[in-house]
N, C-alpha and C positions, 0 to 999 in steps of 0.2 A: 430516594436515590434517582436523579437522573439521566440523561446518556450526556457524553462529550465526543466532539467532531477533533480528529485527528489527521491531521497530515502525514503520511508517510509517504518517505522518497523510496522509489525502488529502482536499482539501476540494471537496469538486464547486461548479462555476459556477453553480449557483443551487439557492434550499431544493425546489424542485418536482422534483428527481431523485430517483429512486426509488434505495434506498441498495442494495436488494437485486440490482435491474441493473447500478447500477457496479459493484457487486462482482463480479458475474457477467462484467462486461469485463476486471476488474480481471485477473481469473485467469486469462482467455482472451491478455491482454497478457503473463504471465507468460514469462522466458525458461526456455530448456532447463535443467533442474536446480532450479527454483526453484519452490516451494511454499506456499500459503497457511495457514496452521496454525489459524487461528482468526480472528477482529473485533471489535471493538467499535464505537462510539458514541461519540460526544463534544457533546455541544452550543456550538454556538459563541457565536451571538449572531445576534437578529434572524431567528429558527426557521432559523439555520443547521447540518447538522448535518455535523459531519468523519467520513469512517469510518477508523478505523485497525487493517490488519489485520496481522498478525503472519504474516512472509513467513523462511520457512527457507531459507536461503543456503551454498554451499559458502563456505568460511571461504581464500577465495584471494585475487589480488590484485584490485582492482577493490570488493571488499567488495561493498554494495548497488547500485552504481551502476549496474550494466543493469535493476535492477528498477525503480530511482528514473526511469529514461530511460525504461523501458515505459508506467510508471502513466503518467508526464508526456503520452505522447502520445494516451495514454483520451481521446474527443470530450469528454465530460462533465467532466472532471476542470480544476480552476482550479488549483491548486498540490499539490506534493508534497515532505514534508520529512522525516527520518525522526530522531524521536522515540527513540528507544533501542536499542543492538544487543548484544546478551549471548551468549557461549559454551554450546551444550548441551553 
């Protein structure tokens, strides 16, 4: 079993959140074993902006889903959907 790199977008509840402290929750929410490997940016609409960081995962059963259940309960965070998950 390997791990896979996974993209999840996370859209915070409003453009006045500072992307660098979500992200800094984001990692803090982080289960055992799981990793943030890098971010990006996305513009949404109406100075919205999504962050999506690319989260390294043991490639088991369950896949992203405790990471998608951590982001979910970040204060800041409005939704969370993930975007792409590829084999290293």
């Amino acid at each position: 079993m390997g791990d896979v790199a996974a993209s999840i977008k996370v859209m915070p509840k409003s453009p006045d959140i500072d992307l660098d402290e979500l992200q800094d929750s984001l990692e803090a929410a982080l289960p055992e074993g799981a990793r943030i490997s890098g971010a990006k940016t996305e513009e949404v609409a109406f100075g919205l902006t999504a962050l999506i960081p690319t989260v390294i995962v043991a490639d088991g059963e369950g896949g992203t889903e405790s990471v998608e259940e951590a982001f979910a309960a970040v204060d800041d965070v409005e939704s969370v959907s993930v975007e792409s998950v590829g084999r290293l």
